[in-house]
C-alpha positions in Angstrom: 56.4 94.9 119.8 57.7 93.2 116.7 57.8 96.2 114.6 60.0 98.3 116.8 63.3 99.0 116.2 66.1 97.0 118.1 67.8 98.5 120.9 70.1 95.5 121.5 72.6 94.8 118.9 75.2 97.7 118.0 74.9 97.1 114.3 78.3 99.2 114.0 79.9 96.4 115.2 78.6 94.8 112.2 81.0 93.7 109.1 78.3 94.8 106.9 78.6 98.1 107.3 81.7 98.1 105.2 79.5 96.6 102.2 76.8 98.3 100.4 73.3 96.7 99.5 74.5 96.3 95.8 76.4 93.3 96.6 74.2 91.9 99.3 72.1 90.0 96.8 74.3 87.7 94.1 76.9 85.3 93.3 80.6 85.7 93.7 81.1 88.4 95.2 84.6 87.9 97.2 85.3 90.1 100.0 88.8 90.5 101.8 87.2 90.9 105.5 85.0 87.7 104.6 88.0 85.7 103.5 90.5 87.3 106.2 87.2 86.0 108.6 88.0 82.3 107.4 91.6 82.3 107.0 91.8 79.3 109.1 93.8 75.7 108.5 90.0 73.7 108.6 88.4 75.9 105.9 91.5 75.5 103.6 91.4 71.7 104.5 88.0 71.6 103.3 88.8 73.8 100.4 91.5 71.5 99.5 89.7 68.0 100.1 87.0 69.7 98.0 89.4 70.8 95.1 91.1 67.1 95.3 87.5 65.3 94.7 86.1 68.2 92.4 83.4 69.5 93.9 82.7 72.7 95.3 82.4 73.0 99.1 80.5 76.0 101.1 80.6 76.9 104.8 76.7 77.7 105.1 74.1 78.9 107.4 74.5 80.3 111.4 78.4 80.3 111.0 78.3 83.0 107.9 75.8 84.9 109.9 78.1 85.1 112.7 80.9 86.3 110.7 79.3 89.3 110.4 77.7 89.3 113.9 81.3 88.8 115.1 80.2 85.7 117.1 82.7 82.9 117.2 81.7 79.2 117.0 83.0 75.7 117.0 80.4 73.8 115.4 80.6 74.4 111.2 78.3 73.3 108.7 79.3 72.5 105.1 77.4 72.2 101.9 79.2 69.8 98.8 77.7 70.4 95.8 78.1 66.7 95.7 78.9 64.0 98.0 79.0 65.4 101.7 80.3 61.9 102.8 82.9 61.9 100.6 83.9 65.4 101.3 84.2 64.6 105.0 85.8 60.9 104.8 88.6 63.5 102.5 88.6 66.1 105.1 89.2 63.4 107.5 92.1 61.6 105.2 93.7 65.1 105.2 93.4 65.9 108.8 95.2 62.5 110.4 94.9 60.3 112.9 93.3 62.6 115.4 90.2 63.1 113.5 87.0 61.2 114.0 84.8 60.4 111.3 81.3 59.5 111.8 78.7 59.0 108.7 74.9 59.0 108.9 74.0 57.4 105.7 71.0 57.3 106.0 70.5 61.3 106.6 73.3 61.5 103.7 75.7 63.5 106.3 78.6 63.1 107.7 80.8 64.8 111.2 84.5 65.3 111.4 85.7 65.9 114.7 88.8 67.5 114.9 90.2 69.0 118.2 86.7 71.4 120.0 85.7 71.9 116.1 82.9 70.1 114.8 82.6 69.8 111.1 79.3 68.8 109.3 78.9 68.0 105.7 75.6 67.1 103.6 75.4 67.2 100.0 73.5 70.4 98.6 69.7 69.3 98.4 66.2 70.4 97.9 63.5 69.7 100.2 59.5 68.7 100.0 57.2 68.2 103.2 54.0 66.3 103.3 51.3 67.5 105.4 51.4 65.9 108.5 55.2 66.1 109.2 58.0 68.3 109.3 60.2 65.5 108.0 61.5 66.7 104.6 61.7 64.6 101.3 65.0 65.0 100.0 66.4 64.4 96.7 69.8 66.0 95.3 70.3 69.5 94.5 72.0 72.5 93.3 73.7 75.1 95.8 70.7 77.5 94.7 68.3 74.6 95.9 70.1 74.4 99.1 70.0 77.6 99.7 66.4 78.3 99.3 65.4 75.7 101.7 66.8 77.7 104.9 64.6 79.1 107.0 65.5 83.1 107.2 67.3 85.0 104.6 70.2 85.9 107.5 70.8 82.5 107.5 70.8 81.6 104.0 74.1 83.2 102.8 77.4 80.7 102.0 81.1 81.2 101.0 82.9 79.2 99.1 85.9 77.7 100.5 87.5 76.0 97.3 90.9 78.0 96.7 89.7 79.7 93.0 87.0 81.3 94.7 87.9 81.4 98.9 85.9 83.8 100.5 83.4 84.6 97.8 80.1 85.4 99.1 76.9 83.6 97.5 74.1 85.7 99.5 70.9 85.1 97.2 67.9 86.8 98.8 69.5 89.8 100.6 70.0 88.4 104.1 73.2 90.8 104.6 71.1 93.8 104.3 68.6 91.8 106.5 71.1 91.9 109.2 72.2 95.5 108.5 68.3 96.4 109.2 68.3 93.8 112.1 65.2 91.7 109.8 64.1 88.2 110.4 62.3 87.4 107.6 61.8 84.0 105.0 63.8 83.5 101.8 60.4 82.5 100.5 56.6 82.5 101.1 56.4 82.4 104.6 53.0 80.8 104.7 55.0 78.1 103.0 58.3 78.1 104.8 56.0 77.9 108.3 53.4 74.7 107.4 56.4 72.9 105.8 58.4 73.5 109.4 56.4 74.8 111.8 59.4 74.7 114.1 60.7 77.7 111.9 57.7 80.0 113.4 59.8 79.1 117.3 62.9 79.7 115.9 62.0 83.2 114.5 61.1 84.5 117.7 64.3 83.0 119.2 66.1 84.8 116.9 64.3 87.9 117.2 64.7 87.8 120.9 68.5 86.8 120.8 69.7 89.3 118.3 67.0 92.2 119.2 65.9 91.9 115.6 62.3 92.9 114.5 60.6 90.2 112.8 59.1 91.8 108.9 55.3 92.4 109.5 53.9 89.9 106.6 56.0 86.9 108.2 55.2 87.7 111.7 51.5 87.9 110.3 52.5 84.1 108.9 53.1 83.0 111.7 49.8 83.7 113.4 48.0 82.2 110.5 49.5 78.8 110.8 50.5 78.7 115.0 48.0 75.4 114.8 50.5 73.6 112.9 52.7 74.0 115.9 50.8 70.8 117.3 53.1 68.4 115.0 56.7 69.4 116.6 57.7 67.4 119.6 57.9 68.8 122.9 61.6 68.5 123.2 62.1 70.7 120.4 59.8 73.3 121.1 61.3 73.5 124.9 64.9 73.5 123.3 64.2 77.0 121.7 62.3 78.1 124.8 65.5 77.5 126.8 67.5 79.8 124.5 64.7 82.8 124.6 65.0 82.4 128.4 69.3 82.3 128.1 68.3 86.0 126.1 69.4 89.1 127.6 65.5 90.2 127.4 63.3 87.0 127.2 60.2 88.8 127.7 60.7 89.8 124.5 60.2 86.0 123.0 57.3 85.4 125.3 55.6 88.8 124.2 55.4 87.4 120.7 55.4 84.2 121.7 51.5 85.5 123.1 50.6 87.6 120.2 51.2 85.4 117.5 48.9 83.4 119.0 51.4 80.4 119.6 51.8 80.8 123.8 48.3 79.1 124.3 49.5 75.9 122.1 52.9 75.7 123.5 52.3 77.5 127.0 48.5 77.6 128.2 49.1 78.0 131.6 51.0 81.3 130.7 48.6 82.2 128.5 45.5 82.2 130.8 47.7 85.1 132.9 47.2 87.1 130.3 44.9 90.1 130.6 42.7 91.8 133.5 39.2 91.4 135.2 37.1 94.0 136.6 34.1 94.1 138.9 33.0 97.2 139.7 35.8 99.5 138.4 38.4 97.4 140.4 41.0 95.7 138.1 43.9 93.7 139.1 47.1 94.0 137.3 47.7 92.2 134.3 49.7 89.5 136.0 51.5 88.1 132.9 53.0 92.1 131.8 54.2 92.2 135.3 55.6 88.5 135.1 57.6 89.2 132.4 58.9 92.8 133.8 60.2 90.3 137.0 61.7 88.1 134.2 63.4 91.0 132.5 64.7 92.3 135.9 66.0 88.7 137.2 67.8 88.0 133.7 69.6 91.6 134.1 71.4 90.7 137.9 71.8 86.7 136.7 72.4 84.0 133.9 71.0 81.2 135.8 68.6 79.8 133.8 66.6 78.4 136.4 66.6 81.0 138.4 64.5 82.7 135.8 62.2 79.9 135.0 61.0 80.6 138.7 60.9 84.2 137.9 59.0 82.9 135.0 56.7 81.0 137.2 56.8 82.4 140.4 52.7 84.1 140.0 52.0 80.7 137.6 48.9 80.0 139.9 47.3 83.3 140.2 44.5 82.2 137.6 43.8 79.8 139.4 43.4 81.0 142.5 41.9 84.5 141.7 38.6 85.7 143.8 36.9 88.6 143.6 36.2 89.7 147.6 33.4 92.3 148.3 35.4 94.0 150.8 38.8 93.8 149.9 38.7 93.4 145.6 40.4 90.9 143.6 42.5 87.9 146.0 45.3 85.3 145.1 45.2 83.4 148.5 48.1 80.5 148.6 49.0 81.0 144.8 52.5 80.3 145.8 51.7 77.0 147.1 50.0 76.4 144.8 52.1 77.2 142.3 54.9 75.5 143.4 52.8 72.3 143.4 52.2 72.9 139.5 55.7 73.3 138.8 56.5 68.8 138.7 53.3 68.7 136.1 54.7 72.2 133.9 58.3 70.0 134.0 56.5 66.7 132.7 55.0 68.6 130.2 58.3 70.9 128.9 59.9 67.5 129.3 62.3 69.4 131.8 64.5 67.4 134.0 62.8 66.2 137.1 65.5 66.6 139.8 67.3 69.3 141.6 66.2 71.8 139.4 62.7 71.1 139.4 63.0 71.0 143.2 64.7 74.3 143.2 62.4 76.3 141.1 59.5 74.8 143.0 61.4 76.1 146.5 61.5 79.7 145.0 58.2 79.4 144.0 56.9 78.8 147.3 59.3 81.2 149.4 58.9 84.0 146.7 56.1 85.6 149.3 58.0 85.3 152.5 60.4 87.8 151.9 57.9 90.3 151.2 55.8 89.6 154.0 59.3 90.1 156.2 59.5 94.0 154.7 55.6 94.5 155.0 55.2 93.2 159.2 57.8 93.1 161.4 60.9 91.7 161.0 61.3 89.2 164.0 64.8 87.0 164.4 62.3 84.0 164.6 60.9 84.6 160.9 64.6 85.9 159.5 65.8 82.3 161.8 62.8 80.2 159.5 63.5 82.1 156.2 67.4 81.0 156.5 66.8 77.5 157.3 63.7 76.9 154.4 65.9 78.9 151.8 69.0 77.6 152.8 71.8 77.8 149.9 69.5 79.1 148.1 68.7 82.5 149.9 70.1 84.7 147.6 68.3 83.7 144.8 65.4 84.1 146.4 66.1 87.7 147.8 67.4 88.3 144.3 63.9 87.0 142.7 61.7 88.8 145.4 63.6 92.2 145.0 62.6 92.1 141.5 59.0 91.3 141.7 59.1 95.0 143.2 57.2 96.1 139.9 55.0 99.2 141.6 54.5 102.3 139.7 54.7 104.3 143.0 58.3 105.6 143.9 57.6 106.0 147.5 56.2 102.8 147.7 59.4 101.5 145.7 61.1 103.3 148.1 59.9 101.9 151.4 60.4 98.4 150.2 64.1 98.4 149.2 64.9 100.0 152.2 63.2 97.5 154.7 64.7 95.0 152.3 68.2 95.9 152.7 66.9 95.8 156.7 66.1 91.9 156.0 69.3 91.4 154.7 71.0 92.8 157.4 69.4 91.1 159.9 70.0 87.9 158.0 73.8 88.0 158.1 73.8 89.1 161.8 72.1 86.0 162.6 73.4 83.9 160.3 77.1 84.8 161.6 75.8 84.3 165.6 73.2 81.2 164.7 74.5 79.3 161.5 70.5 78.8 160.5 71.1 77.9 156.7 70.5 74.3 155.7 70.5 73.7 159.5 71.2 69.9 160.9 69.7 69.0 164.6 72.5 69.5 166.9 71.0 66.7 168.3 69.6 63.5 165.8 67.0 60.9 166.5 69.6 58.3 166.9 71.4 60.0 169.9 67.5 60.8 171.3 66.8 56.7 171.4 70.1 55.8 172.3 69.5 58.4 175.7 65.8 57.5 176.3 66.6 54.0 175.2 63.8 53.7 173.0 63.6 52.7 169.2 61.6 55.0 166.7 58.4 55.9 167.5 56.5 58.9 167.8 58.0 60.8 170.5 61.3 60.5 168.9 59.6 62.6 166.6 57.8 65.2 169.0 61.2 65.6 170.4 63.1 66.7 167.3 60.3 68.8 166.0 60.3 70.6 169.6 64.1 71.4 169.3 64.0 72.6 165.9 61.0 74.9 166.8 62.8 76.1 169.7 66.0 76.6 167.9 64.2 78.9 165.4 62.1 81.0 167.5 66.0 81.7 169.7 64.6 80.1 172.7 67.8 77.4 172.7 71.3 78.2 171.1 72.0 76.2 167.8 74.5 73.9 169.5 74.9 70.4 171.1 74.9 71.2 174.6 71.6 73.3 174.6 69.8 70.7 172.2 70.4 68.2 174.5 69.8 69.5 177.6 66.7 71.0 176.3 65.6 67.2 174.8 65.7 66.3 178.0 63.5 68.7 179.6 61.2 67.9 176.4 61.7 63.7 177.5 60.6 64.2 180.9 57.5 66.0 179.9 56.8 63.1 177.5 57.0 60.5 180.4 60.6 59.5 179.1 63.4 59.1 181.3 67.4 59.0 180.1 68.9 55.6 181.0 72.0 57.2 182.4 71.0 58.6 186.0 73.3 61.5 185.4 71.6 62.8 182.7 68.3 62.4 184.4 69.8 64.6 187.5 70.8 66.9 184.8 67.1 67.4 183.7 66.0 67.1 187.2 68.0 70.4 187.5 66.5 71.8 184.4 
């Protein structure tokens, strides 16, 4: 996987292909699309403050890779071969009222806020790292110093901004040709770059995954020698680039060498034990984690809800678990949707995820992700279309979106058979829904107005009688409407001893 050649990013789209490799790999070297690129009133502003305080100033890092990627962004970071707090309190002088300043001395940086931009300025530094932390010791350095700390060379590339040299390119270790031959690779030893940060090995494959860039063989091969140091980064960080491989428009891409560098089991075990297939007397089951990721790839091409595609993610999540080998019928996953979806509040603990809504909503889609499948395999009855509606509700057609993409068989006909009956589900669903109003359905008749009739308080029958409505409600037997609730709660009273306190309602069941 990581050696093939990208299929996602039209690299004619690219800036670079206007400049040959020759001047890929040195110091001022001042191009007129790179300067045209940041002819813009904040980068002269800096330029200027920078010329006013004499130092030389650098926009640095993702925001000179996405010149050339032609991605636009608000948040800028600056290098000052210098003072970055100066440089920003001068930026902020020069910009007015309507900037705020805020300073982080003890990081040595600084923020100007001016309008949706957000400006960052440190001072140019070099970095060390002690064993046991990804913390960096910094001391003050030299724009080449700064420059060689970065973690890949696509991101290590500056221009200058002062007005001698605006627009000149400082691009040290080729990462302009690394984007022309869609490479993610290390300015330096990446056995290095990885144990110093082993955050770097995630954000390689986030990179390689967003861009549909190959990552270069020996620092893939890096990564895979130190994965253990991942153990040192905090959970929030590492989750923080998982949400951006799953925002990609092919995630399975991350998670594939998320698996075979060898970090998924340290990150991800659950995910990892999917991986691979058992056989018992020549019968094999499907290797449950490919075809995960082939119902992840085909969610993320219909949607860009995130969550949606963390159930996609997770919908077969207890399948290790609950796989038996059965004599007479092979290899078994009873009730892995239940169970999975009782996982999913642990996995979110863990991936420090929220714990609300969404938690609630990927565990729902979890659990339903069989139903609709069962609905295209037997019979499709009103009563199981009614039941599907109301435990779905809003969220239906995510989950017919999620369930029509977990059709992964190799067999055409089979293929086939199931989007047809499918689009018969769907059908059926808005006929009834338009005649029954089933999704997110409210008792036409609540427990308050079934004491206030029996006069009773709560107790168990108030119970029995709601339950007995709802039931009836979904399997047709009563119309979703007042009238028919209640004229059926009394029938369901008088069976339960109860009688209404208002004789006329009690002739009314009497008549029943």
């Amino acid at each position: 996987m990581y050696n093939q050649r990208p299929t996602g990013i039209s690299f004619t789209r690219l800036m670079t292909d206007n400049i040959t490799p020759s001047s890929t790999s040195t110091h001022g070297n001042t191009r007129p699309e790179i300067a045209e690129a940041i002819d813009k009133p904040h980068f002269h502003t800096v330029g200027d403050a920078a010329d006013s305080i004499g130092c030389d100033a650098y926009v640095v890092g993702g925001y000179v890779r996405d010149i050339f990627l032609k991605r636009c962004s608000q948040d800028i970071d600056f290098v000052a071969v210098g003072s970055g707090i100066e440089l920003a309190r001068q930026v902020a002088s020069q910009l007015g009222r309507k900037a705020r300043l805020s300073v982080f001395k003890a990081y040595g940086t600084a923020q100007v806020r001016f309008g949706d931009l957000e400006l960052e300025f440190v001072g140019a530094r070099r970095e060390s790292y002690s064993r046991d932390s990804r913390n960096p010791i910094v001391e003050d350095g030299t724009l080449d110093d700064d420059i060689a700390r970065r973690d890949f060379t696509i991101n290590a590339m500056a221009v200058c901004v002062n007005r001698s040299r605006f627009g000149e390119l400082v691009d040290m270790y080729g990462g302009l040709e690394d984007l022309r031959n869609g490479i993610i690779r290390t300015p330096n030893d990446p056995d290095i770059t990885f144990s110093d940060d082993p955050l770097r090995m995630m954000r390689a494959i986030r990179f390689a995954t967003q861009l549909d860039f190959d990552i270069l063989p020996e620092t893939f091969d890096a990564i895979g020698r130190n994965a253990a140091r991942i153990e040192i980064i905090a959970r929030e960080r590492i989750m923080t680039e998982l949400m951006k491989i799953m925002g990609s428009a092919r995630p399975s891409k991350g998670w594939l060498l998320l698996e075979k560098s060898g970090l998924l089991p340290l990150i991800f075990p659950e995910l990892a034990a999917m991986r691979g297939v058992d056989t018992v007397g020549g019968r094999g089951h499907k290797d449950n984690f490919l075809h995960t990721l082939e119902v992840l790839d085909n969610v993320a091409a219909k949607s860009d809800n995130i969550w949606l595609r963390w159930a996609a993610l997770l919908h077969d999540i207890a399948k290790p678990r609950t796989k038996r080998w059965d004599q007479r019928i092979g290899w078994t996953f009873h009730n892995h949707n239940f169970i999975g979806a009782k996982m999913i509040p642990g996995l979110f603990r863990s991936m420090r995820f929220p714990l609300n809504d969404k938690m609630k909503y990927v565990a729902k889609l979890v659990e339903l992700h069989m139903r609709p499948i069962a609905l295209v395999e037997d019979e499709v009855t009103d009563s199981a279309v009614r039941r599907l509606l109301n435990d779905a509700g809003d969220d239906i057609e995510d989950l017919m979106l999620l369930c029509r993409a977990d059709i992964t068989s190799k067999n055409p006909e089979k293929v086939k058979r199931h989007l047809e009956n499918f689009e018969h589900v769907r059908q059926k669903m808005i006929e009834l829904e338009e005649r029954d109003n089933i999704r997110n359905y409210q008792p036409p008749v609540d427990g308050l107005e079934i004491m206030s009739t029996f006069g009773i308080g709560q107790c168990r029958e108030v119970g029995i009688i709601k339950s007995a409505i709802k039931e009836a409600i979904l399997d047709g037997r009563v119309e979703n409407n007042h009238d028919a609730a209640y004229a059926f709660m009394l029938v369901q009273g008088a069976e339960l001893g109860l009688s209404p306190v208002n004789s006329q309602d009690n002739s009314q069941a009497i008549g029943q």
